[in-house]
C-alpha positions, 0 to 999 in steps of 0.5 A, a space after each residue: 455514547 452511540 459513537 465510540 472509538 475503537 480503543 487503537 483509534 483513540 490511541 492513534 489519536 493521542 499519537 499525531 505522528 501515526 496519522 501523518 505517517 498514514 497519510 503520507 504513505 496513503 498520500 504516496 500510494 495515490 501519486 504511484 497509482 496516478 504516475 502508473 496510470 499516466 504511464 499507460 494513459 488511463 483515462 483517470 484523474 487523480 481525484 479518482 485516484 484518491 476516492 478509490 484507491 484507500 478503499 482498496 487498500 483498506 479491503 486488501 487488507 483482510 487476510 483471505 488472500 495473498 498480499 491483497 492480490 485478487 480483492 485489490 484487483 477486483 474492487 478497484 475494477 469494480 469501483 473504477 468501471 462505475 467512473 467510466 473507466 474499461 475492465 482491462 485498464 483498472 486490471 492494469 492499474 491494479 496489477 502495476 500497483 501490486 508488482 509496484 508495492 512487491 517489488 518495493 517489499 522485496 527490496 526492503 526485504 533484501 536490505 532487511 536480510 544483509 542487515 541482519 547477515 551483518 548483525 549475525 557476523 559481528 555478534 560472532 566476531 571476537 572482541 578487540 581488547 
């Protein structure tokens, strides 16, 4: 066939849950990005939202840059400027994303951490018997 899948996307295929947890976080990353544009009233529609903000998401993801930073600012002002909307705000989206996912990471890294802290000092506890 002209047309084959990757080996991964057959696999995720097999796997219903992989694609509805991807869609939901997606989903999830759209609605942050139309509540954080709302909140500096950006002249944008949700619809906007969810033509851009998967391809973003997508080239941030290839590991030149830290975290995405710098790729997802530059194409969403990009792609963002072809719907009309001015340089400095889809900087500004962008940018409230990116603190929005780093602040989110840190917090999971922070309970991630005393997690394992606790492990760690149970491990080392003497047994009760």
């Amino acid at each position: 066939e002209i047309y084959q899948l990757a080996p991964s996307t057959k696999a995720a295929m097999r796997r219903p849950m992989v694609a509805i947890t991807s869609l939901t976080m997606i989903s999830g990353y759209c609605i942050i990005v139309g509540i954080e544009a709302d909140a500096i009233h950006a002249p944008i529609t949700f619809l906007q939202v969810l033509m851009t903000l998967p391809m973003a998401l997508v080239i941030s993801a290839i590991p030149i840059s830290f975290a995405g930073w710098g790729l997802r600012e530059g194409l969403l002002v990009v792609i963002l400027g072809l719907f009309g909307i001015d340089v400095h705000t889809a900087l500004a989206i962008s940018v409230l994303f990116g603190l929005t996912i780093a602040a989110g990471s840190m917090v999971r890294g922070v309970l991630w951490l005393f997690n394992l802290i606790d492990k760690e000092r149970a491990d080392r506890a003497p047994p009760n018997g």
